[in-house]
N, CA, C and O atoms as a printed pandas DataFrame, in Angstrom:
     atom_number atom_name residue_name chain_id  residue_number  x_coord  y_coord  z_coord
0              1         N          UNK        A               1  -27.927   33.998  -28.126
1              2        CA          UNK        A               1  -26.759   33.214  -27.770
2              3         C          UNK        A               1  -25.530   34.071  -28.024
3              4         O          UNK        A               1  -25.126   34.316  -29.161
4              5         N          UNK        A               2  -25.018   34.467  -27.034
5              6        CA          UNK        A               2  -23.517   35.109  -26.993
6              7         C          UNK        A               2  -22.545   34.087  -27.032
7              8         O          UNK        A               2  -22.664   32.943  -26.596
8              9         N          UNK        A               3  -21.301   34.742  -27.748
9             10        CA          UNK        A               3  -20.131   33.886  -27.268
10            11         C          UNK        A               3  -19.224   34.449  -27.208
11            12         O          UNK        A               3  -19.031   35.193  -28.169
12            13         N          UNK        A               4  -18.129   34.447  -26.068
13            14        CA          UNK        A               4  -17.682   34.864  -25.539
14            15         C          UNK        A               4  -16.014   35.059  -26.355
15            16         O          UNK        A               4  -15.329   34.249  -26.979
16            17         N          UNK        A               5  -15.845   36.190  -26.078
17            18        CA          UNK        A               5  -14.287   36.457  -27.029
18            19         C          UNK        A               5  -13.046   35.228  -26.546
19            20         O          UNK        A               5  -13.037   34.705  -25.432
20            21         N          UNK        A               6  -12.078   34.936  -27.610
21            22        CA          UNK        A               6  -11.560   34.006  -27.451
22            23         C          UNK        A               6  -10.237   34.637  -27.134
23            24         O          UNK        A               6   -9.778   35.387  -27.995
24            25         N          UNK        A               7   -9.542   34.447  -26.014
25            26        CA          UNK        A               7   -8.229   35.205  -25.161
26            27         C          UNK        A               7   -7.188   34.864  -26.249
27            28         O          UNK        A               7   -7.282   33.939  -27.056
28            29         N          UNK        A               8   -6.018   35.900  -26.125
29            30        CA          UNK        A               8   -5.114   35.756  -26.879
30            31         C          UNK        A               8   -4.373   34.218  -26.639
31            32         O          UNK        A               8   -4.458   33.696  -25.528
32            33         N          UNK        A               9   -3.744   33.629  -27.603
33            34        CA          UNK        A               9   -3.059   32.302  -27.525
34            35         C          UNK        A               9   -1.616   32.401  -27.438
35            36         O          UNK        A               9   -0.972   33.203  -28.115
36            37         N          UNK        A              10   -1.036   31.483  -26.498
37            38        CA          UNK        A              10    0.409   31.785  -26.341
38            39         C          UNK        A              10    0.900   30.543  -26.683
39            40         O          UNK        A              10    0.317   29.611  -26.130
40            41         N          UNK        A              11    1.917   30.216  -27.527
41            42        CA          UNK        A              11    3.259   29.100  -27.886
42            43         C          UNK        A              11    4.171   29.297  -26.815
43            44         O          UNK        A              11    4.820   30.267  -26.424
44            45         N          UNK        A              12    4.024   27.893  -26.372
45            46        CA          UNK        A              12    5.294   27.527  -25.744
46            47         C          UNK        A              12    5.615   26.534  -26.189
47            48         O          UNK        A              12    5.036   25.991  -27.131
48            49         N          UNK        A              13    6.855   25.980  -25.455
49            50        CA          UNK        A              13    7.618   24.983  -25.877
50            51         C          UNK        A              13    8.080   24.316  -24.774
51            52         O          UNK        A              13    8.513   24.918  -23.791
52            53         N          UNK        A              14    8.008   22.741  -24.878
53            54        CA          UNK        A              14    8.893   22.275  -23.497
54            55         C          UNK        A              14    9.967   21.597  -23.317
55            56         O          UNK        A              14   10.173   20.498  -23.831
56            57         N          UNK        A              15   10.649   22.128  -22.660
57            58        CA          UNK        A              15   12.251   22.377  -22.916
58            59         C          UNK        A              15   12.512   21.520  -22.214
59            60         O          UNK        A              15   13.077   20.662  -22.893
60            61         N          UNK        A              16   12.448   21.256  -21.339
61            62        CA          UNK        A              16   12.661   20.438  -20.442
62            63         C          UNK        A              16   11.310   19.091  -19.101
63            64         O          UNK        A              16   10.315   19.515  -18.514
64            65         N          UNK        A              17   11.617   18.212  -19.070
65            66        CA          UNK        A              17   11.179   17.152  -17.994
66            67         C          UNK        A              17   12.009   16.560  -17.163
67            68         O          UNK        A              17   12.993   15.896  -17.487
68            69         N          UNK        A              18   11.574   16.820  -15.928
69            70        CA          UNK        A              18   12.067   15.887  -14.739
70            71         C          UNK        A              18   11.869   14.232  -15.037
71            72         O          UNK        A              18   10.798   13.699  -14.748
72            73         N          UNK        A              19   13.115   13.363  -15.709
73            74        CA          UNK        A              19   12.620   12.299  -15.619
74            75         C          UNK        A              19   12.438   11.429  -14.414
75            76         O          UNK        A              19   12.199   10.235  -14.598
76            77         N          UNK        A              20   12.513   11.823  -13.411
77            78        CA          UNK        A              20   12.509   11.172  -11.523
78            79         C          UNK        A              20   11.174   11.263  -11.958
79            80         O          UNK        A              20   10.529   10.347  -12.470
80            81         N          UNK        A              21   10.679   12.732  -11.670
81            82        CA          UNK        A              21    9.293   13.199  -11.091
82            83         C          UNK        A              21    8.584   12.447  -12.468
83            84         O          UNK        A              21    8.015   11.442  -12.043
84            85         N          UNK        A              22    8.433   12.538  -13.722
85            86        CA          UNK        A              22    7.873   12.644  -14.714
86            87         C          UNK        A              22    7.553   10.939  -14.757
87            88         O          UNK        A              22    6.468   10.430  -15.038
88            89         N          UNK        A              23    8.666   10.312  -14.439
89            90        CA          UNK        A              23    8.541    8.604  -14.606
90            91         C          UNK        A              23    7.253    8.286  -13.305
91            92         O          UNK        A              23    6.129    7.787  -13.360
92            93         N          UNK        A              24    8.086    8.855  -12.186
93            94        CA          UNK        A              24    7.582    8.291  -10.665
94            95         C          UNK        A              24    5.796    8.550  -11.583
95            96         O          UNK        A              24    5.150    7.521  -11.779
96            97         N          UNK        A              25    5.280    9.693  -11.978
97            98        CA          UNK        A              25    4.049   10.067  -12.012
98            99         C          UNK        A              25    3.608    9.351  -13.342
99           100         O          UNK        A              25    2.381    9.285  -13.257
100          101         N          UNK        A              26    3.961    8.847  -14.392
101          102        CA          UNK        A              26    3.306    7.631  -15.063
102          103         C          UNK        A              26    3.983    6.483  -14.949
103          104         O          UNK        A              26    3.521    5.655  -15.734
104          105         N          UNK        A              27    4.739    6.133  -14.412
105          106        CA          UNK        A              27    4.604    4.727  -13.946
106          107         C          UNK        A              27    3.264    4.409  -12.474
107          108         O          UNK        A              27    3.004    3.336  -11.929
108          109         N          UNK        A              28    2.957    5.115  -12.336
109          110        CA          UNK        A              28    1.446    4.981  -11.936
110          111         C          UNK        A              28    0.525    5.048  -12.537
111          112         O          UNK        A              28   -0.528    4.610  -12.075
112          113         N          UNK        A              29    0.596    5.729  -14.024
113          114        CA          UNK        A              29   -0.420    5.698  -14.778
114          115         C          UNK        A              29   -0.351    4.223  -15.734
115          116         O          UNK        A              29   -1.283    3.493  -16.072
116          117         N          UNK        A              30    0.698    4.137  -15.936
117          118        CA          UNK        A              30    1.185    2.547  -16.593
118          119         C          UNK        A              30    0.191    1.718  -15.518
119          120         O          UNK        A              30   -1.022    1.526  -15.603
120          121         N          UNK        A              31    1.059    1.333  -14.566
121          122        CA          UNK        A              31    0.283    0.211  -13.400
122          123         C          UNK        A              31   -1.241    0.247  -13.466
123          124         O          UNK        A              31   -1.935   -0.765  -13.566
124          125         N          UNK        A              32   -1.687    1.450  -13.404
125          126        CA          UNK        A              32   -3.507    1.519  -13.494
126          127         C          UNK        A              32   -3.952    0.522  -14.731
127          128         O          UNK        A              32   -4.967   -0.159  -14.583
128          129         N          UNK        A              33   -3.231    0.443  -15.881
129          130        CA          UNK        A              33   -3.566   -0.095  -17.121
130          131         C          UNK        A              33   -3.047   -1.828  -17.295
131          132         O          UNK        A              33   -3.545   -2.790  -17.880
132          133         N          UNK        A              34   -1.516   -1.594  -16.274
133          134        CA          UNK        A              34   -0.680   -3.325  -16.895
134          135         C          UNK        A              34   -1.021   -4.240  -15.537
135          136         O          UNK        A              34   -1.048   -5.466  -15.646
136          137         N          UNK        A              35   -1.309   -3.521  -14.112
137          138        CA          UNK        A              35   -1.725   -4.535  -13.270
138          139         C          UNK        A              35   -2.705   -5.345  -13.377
139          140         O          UNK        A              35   -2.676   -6.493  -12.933
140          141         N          UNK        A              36   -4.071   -4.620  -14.224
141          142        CA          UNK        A              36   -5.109   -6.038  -14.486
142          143         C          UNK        A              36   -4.633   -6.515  -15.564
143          144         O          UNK        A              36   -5.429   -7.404  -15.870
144          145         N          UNK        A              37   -3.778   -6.474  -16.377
145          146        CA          UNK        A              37   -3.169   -7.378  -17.649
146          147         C          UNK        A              37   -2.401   -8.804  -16.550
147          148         O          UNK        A              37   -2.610  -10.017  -16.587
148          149         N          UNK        A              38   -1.684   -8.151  -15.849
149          150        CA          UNK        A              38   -0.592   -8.994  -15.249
150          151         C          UNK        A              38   -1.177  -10.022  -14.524
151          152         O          UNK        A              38   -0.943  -11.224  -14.654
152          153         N          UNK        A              39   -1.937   -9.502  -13.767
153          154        CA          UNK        A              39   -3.471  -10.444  -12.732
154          155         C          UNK        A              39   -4.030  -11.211  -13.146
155          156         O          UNK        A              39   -4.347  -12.225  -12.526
156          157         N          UNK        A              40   -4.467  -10.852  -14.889
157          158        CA          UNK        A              40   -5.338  -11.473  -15.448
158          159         C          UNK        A              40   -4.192  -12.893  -15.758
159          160         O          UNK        A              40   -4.611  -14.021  -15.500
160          161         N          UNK        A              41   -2.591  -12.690  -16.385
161          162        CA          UNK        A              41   -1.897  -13.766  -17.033
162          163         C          UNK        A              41   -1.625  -14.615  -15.291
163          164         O          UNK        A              41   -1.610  -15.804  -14.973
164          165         N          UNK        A              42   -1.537  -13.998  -14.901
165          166        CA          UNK        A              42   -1.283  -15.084  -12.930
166          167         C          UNK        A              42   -2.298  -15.724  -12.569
167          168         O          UNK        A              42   -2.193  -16.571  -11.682
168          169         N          UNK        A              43   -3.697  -15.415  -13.277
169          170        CA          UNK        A              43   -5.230  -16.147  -13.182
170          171         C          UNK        A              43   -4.601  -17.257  -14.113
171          172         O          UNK        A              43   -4.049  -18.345  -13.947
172          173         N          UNK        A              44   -4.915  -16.536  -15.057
173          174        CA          UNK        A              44   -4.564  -17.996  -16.411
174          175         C          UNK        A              44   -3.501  -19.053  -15.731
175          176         O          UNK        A              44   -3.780  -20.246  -15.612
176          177         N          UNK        A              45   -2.154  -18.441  -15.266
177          178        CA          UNK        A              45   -1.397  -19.480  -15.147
178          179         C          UNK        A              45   -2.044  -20.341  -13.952
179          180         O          UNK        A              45   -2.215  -21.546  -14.137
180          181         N          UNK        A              46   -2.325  -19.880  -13.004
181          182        CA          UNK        A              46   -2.801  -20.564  -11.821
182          183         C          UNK        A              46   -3.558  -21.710  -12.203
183          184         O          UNK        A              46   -3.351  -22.892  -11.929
184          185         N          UNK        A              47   -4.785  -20.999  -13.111
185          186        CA          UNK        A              47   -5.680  -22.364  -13.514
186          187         C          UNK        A              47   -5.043  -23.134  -14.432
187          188         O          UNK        A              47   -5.800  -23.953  -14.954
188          189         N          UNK        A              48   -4.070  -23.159  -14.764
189          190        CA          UNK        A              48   -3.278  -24.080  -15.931
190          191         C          UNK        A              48   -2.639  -25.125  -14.878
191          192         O          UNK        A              48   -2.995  -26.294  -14.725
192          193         N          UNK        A              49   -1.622  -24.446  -14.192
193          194        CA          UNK        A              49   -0.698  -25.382  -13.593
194          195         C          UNK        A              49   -1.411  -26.247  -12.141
195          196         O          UNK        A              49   -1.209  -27.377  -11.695
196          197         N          UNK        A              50   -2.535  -24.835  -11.580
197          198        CA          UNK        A              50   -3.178  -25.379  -10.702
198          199         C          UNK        A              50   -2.415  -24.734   -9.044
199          200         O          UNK        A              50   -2.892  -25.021   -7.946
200          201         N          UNK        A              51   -1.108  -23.794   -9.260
201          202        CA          UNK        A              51   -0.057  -23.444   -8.052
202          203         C          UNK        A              51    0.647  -22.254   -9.016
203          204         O          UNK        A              51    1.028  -22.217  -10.186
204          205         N          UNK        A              52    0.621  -21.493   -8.120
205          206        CA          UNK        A              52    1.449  -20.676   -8.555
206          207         C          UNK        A              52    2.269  -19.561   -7.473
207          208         O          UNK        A              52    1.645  -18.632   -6.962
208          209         N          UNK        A              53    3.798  -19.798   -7.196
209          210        CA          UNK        A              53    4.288  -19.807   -6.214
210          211         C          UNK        A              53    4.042  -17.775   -6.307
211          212         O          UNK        A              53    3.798  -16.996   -7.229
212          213         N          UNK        A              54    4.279  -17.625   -4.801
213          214        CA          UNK        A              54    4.183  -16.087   -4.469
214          215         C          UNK        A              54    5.346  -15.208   -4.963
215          216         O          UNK        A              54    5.175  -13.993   -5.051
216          217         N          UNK        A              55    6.800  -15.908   -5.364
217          218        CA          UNK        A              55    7.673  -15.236   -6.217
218          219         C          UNK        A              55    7.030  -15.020   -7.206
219          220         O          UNK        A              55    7.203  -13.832   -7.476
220          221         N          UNK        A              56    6.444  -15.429   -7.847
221          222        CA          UNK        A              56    6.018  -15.283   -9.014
222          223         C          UNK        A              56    5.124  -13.840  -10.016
223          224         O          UNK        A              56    4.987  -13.314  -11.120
224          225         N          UNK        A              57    4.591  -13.804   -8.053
225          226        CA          UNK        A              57    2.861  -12.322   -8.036
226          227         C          UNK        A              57    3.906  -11.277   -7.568
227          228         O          UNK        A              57    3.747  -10.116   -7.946
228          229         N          UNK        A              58    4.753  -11.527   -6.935
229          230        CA          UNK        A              58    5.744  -10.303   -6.589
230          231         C          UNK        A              58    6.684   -9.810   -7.404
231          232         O          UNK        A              58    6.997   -8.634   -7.588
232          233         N          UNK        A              59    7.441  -11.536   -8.245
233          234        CA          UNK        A              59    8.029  -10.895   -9.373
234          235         C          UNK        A              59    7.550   -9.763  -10.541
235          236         O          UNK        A              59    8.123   -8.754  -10.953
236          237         N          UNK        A              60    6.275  -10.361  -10.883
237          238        CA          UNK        A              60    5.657   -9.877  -11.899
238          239         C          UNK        A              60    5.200   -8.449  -11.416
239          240         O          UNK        A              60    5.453   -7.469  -12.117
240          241         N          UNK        A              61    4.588   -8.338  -10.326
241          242        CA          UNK        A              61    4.320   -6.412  -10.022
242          243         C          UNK        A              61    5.640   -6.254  -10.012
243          244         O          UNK        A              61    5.790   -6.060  -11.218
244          245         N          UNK        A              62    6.813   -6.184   -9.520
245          246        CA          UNK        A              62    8.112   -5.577   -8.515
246          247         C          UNK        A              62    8.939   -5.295  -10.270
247          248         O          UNK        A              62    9.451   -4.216  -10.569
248          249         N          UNK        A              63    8.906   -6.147  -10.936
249          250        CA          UNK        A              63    9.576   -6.484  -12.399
250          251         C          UNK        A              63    8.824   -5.262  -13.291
251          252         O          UNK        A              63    9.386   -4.407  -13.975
252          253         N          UNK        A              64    7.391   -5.445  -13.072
253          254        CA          UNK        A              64    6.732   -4.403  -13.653
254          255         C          UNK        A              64    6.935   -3.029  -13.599
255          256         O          UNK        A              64    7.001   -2.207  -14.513
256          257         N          UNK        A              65    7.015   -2.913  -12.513
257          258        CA          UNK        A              65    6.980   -1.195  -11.872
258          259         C          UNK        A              65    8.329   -0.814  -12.119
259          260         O          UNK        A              65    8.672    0.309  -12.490
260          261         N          UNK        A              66    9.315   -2.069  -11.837
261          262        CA          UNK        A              66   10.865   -1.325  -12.157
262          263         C          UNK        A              66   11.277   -0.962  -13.681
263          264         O          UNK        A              66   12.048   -0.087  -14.074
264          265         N          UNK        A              67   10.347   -2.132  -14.588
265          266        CA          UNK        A              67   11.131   -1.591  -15.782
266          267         C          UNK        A              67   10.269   -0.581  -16.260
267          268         O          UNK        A              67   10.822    0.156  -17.077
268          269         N          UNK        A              68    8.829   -0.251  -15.958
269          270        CA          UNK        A              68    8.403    0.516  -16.359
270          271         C          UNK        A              68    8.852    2.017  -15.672
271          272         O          UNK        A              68    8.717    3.030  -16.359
272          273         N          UNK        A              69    9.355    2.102  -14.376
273          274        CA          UNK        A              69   10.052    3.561  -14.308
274          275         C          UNK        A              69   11.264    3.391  -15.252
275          276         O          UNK        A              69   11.499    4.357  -15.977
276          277         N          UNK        A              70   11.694    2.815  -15.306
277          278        CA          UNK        A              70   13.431    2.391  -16.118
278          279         C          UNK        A              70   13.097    2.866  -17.442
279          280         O          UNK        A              70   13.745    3.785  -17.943
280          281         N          UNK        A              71   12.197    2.346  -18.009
281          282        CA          UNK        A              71   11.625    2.687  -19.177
282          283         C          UNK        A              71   11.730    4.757  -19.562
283          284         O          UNK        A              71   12.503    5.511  -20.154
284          285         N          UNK        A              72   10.446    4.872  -18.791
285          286        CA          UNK        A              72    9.654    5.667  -18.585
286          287         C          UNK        A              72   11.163    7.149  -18.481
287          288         O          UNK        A              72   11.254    8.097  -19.261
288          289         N          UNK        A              73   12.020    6.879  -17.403
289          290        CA          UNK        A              73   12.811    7.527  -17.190
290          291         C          UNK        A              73   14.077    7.697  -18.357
291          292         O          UNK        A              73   14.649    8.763  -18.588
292          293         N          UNK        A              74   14.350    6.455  -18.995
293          294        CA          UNK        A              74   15.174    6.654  -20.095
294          295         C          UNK        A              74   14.170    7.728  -21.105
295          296         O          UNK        A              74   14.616    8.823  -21.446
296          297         N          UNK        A              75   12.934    7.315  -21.478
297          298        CA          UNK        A              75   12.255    8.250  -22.582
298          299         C          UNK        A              75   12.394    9.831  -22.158
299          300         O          UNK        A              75   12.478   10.710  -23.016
300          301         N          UNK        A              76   12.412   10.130  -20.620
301          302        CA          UNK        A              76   12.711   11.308  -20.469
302          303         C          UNK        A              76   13.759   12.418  -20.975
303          304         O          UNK        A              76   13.803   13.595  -21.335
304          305         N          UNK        A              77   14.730   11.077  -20.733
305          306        CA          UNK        A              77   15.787   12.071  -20.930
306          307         C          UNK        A              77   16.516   11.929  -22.418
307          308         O          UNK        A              77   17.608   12.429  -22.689
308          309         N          UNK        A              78   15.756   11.206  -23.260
309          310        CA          UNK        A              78   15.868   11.008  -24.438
310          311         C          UNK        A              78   15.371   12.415  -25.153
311          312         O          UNK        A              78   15.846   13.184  -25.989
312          313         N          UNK        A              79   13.974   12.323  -24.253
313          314        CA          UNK        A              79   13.311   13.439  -24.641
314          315         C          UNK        A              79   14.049   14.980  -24.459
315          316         O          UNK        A              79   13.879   15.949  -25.199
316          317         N          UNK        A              80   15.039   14.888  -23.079
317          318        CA          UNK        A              80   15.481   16.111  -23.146
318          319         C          UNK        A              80   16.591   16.332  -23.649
319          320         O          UNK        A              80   17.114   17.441  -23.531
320          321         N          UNK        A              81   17.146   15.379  -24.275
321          322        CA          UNK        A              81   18.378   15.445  -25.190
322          323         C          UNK        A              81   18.079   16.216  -26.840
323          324         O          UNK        A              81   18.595   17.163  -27.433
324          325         N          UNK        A              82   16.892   15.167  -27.184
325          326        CA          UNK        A              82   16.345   16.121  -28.354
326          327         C          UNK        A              82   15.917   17.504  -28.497
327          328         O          UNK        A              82   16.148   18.256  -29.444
328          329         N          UNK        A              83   15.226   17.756  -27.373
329          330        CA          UNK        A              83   14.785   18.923  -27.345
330          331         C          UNK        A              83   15.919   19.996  -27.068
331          332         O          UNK        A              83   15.851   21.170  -27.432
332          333         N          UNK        A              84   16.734   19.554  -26.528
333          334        CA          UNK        A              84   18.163   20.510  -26.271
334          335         C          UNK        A              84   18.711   20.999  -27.876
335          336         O          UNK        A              84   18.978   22.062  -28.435
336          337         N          UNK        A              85   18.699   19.538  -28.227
337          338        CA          UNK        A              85   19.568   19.560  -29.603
338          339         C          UNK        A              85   18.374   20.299  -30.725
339          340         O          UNK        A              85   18.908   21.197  -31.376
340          341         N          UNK        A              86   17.572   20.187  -30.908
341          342        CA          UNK        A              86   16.275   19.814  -31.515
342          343         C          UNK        A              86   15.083   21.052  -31.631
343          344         O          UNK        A              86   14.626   21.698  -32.574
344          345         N          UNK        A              87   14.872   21.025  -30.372
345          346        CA          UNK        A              87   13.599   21.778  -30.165
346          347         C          UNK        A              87   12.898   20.881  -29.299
347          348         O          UNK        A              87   13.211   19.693  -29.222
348          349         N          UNK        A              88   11.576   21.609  -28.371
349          350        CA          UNK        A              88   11.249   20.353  -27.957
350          351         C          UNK        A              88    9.723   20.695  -28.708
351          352         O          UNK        A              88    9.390   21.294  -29.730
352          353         N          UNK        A              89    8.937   19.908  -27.520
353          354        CA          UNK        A              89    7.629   19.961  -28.761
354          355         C          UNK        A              89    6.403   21.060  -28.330
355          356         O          UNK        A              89    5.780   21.108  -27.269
356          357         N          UNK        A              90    6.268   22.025  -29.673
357          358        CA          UNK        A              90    5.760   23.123  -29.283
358          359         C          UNK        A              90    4.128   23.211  -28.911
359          360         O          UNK        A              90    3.490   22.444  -29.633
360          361         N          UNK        A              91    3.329   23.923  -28.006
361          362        CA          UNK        A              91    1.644   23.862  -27.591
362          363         C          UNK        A              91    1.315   25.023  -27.532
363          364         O          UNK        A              91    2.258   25.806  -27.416
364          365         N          UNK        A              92    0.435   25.403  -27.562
365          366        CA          UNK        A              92   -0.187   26.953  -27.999
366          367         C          UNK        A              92   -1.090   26.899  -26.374
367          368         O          UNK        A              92   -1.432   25.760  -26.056
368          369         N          UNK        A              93   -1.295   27.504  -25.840
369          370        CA          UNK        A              93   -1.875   27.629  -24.700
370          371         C          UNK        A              93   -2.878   29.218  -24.490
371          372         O          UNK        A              93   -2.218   30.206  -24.814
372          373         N          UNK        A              94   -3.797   29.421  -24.183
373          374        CA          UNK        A              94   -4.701   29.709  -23.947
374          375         C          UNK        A              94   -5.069   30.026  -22.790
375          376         O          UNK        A              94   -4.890   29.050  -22.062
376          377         N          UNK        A              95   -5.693   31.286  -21.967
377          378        CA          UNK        A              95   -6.892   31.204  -21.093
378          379         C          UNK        A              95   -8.492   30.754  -21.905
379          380         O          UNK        A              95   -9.126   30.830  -22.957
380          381         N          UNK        A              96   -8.518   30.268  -20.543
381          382        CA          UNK        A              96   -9.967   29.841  -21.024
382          383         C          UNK        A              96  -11.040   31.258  -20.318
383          384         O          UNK        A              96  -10.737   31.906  -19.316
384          385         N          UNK        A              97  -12.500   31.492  -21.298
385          386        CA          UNK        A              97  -12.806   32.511  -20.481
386          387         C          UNK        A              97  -13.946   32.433  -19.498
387          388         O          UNK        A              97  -14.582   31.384  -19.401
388          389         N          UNK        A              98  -14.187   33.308  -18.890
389          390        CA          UNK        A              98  -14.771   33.128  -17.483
390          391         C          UNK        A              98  -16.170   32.780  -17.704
391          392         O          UNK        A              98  -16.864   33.640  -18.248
392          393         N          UNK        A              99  -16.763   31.553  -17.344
393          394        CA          UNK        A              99  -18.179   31.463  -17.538
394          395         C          UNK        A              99  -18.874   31.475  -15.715
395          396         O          UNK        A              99  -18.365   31.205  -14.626
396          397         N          UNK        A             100  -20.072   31.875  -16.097
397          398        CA          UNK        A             100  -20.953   32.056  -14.707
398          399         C          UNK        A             100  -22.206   31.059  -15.207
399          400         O          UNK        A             100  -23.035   31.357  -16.066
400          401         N          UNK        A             101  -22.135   29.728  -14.412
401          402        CA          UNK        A             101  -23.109   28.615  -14.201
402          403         C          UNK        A             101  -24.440   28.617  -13.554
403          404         O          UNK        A             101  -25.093   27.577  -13.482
């Protein structure tokens, strides 16, 4: 059993995020996780009240997705305020080395 030498490791740091791009791309990862939460509370209510008007399924995605980019996009640039002032947060990075399968 060989093993293979381990490549030199490099620190970086990230200085910066696009909060547009950075939100737009997990507020899709949010939705994958809060749309069956949200579905599931519009089930419940439905069988409670027995009606549940279509403002309601639109509010709740349309409400969702906005505050979660809103969200998502303030943490960005929270994030790049600190890191300006701060540092941002440092990762050691690596090649990985070449295996043959």
């Amino acid at each position: 059993m060989s093993s293979a030498p381990l490549l030199p490791a490099v620190n970086k740091e990230i200085a910066y995020v696009d909060p547009v791009r950075t939100a737009k791309a997990l507020v899709l990862v949010y939705l994958c996780f809060s749309v069956p939460i949200v579905t599931l509370g519009l089930i419940v209510a439905f069988v409670r009240y027995g009606d549940l008007p279509g403002i309601a399924v639109i509010t709740a995605l349309v409400l969702n997705t906005l505050v979660g980019f809103g969200l998502l996009w303030l943490a960005c640039n929270a994030y790049n305020w600190v890191a300006r002032r701060f540092g941002g947060i440092e990762v050691t990075l690596r090649d990985m080395p070449h295996t043959d399968n």
